[in-house]
N, CA, C and O atoms as CSV, one atom per row, in Angstrom:
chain,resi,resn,atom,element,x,y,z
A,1,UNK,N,N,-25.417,-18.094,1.470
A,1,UNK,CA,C,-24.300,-17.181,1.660
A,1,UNK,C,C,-24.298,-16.170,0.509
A,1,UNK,O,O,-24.826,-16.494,-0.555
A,2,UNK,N,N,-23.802,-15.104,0.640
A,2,UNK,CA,C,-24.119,-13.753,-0.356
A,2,UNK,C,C,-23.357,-13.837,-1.315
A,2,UNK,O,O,-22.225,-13.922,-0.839
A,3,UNK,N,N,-23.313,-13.863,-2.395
A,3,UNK,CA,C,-22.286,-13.838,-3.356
A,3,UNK,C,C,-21.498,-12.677,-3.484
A,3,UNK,O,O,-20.445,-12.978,-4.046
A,4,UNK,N,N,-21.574,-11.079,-3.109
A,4,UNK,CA,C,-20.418,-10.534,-2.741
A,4,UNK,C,C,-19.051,-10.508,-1.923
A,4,UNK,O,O,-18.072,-9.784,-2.103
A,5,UNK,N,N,-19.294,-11.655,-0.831
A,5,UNK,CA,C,-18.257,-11.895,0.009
A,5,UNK,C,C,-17.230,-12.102,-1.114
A,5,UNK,O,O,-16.432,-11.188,-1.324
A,6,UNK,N,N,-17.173,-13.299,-1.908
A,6,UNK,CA,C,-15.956,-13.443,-2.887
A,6,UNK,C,C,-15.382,-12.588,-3.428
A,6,UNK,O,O,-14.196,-12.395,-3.162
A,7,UNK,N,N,-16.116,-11.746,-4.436
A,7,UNK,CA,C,-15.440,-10.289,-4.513
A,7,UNK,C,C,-14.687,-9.702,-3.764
A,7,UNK,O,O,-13.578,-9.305,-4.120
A,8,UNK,N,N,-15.219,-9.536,-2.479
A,8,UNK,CA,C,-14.601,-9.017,-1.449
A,8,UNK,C,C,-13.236,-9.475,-0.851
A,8,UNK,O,O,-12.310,-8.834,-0.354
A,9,UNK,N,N,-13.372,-10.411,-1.005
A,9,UNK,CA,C,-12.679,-11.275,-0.197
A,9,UNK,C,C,-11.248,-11.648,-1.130
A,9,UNK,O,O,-10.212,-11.788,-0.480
A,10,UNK,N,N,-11.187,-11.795,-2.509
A,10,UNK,CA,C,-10.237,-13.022,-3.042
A,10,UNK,C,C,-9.523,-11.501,-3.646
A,10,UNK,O,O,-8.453,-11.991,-4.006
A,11,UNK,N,N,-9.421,-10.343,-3.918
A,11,UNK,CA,C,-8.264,-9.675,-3.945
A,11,UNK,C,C,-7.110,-9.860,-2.714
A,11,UNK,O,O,-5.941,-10.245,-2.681
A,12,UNK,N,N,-8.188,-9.320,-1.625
A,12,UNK,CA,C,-6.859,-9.818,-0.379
A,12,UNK,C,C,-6.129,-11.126,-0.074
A,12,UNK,O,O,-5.019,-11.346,0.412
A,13,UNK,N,N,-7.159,-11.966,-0.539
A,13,UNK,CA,C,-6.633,-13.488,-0.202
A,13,UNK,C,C,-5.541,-13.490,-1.359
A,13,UNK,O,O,-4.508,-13.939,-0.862
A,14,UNK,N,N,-5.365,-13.202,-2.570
A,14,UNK,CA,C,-4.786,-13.315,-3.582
A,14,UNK,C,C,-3.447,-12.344,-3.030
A,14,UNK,O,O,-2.393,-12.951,-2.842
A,15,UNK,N,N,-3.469,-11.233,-2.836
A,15,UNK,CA,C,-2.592,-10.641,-2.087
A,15,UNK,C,C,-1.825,-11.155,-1.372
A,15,UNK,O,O,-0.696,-11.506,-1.715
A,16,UNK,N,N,-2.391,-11.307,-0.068
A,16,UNK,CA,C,-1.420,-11.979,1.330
A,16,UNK,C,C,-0.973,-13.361,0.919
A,16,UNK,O,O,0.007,-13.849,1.482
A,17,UNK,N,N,-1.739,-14.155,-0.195
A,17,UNK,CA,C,-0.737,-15.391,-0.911
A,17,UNK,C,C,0.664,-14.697,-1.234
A,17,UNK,O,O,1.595,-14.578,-0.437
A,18,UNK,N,N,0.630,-14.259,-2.571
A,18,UNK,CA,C,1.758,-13.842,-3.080
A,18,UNK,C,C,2.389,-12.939,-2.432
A,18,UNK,O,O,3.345,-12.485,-3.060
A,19,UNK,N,N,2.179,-12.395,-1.161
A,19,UNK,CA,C,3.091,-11.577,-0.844
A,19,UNK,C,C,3.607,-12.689,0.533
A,19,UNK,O,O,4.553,-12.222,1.169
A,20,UNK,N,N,3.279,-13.564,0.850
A,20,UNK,CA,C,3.901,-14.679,1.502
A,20,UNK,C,C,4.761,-15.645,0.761
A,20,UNK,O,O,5.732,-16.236,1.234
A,21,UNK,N,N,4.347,-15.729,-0.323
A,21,UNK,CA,C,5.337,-16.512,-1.578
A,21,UNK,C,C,6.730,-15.822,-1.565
A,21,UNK,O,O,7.780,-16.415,-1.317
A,22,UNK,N,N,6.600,-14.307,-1.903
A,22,UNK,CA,C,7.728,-13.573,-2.273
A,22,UNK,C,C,8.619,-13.722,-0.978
A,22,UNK,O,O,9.827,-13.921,-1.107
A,23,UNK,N,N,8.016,-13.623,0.307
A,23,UNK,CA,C,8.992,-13.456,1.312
A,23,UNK,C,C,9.571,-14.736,1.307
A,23,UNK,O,O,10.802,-14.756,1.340
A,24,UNK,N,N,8.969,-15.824,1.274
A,24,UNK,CA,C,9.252,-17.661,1.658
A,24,UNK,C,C,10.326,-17.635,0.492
A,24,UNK,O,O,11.303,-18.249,0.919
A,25,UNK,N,N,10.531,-17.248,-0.621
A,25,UNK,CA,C,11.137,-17.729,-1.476
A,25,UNK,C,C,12.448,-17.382,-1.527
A,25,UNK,O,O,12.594,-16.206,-1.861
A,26,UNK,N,N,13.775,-18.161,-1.253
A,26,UNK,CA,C,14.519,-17.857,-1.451
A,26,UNK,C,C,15.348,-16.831,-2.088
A,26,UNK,O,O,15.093,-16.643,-3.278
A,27,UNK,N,N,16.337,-16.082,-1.539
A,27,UNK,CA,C,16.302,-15.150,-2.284
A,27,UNK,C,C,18.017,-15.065,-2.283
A,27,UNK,O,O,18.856,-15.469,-1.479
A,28,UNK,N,N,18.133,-14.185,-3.858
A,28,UNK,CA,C,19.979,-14.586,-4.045
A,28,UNK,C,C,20.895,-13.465,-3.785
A,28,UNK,O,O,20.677,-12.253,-3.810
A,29,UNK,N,N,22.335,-14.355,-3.442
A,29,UNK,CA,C,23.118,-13.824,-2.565
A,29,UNK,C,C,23.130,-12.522,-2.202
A,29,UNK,O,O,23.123,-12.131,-1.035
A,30,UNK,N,N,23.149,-11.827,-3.183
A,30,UNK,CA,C,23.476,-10.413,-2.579
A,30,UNK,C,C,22.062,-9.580,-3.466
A,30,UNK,O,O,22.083,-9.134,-4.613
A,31,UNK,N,N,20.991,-9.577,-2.548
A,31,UNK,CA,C,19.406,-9.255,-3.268
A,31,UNK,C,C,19.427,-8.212,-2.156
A,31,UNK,O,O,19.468,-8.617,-0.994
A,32,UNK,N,N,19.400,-6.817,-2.426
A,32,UNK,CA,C,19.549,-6.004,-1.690
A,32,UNK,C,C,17.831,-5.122,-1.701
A,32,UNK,O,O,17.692,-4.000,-1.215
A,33,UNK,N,N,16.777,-5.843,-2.294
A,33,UNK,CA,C,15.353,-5.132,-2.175
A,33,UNK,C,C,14.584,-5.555,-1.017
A,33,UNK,O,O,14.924,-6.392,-0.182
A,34,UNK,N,N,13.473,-4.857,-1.065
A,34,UNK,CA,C,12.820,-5.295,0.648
A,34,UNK,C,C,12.514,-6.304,0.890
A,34,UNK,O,O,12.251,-6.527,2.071
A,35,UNK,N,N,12.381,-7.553,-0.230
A,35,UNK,CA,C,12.004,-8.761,0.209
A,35,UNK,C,C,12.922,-9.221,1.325
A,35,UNK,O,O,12.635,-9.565,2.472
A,36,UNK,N,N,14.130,-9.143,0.696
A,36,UNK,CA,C,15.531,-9.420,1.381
A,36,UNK,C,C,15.395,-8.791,3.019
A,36,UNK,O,O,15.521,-9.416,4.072
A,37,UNK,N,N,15.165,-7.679,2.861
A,37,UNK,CA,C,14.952,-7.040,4.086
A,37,UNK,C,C,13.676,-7.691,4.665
A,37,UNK,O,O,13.864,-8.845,5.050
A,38,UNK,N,N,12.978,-7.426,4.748
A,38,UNK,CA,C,11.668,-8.055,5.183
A,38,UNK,C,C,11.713,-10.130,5.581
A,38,UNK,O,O,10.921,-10.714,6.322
A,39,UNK,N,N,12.599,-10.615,4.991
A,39,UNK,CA,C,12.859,-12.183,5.367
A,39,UNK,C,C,13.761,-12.024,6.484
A,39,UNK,O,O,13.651,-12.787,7.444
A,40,UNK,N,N,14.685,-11.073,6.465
A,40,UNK,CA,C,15.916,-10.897,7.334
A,40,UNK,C,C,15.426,-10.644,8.521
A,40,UNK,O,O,15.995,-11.060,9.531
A,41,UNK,N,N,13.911,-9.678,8.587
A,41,UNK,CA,C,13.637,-8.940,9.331
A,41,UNK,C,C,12.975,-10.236,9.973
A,41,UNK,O,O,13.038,-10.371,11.195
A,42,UNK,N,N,12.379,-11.136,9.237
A,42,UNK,CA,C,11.485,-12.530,10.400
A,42,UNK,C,C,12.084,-13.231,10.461
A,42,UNK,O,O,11.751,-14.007,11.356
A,43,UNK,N,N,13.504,-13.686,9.642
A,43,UNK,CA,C,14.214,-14.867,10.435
A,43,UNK,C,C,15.476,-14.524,11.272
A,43,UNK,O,O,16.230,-15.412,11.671
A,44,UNK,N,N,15.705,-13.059,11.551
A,44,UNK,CA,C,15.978,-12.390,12.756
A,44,UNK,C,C,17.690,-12.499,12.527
A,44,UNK,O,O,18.359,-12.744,13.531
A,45,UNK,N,N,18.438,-12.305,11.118
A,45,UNK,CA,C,19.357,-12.848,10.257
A,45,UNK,C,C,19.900,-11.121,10.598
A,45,UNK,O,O,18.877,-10.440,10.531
A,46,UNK,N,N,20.595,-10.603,10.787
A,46,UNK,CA,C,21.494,-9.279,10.906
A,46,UNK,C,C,22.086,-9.155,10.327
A,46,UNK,O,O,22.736,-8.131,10.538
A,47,UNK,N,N,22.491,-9.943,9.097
A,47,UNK,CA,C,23.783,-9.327,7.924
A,47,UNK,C,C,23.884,-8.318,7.679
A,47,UNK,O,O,23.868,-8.193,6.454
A,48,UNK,N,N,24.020,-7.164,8.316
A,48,UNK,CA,C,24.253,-5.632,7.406
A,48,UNK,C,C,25.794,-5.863,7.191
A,48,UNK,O,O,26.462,-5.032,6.576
């Protein structure tokens, strides 16, 4: 197997981790940034 795939590969993987972390992670009461928006937006939550 080529040893550039990893290169290639583990920015995005490293990415779409932590940007799945940020959404999963709880977030407090009144957090008005896009995470907030963006969790609201997949667990289908309408609080405006």
């Amino acid at each position: 197997m080529p040893e550039w795939w990893l290169e290639a590969m583990l920015p995005g993987i490293t990415f779409t981790i932590l940007f799945i972390i940020w959404i999963v992670l709880p977030s407090r009461p009144e957090e008005p940034d896009i995470g907030s928006k963006i969790r609201m937006l997949f667990k289908d939550d309408k609080n405006d």
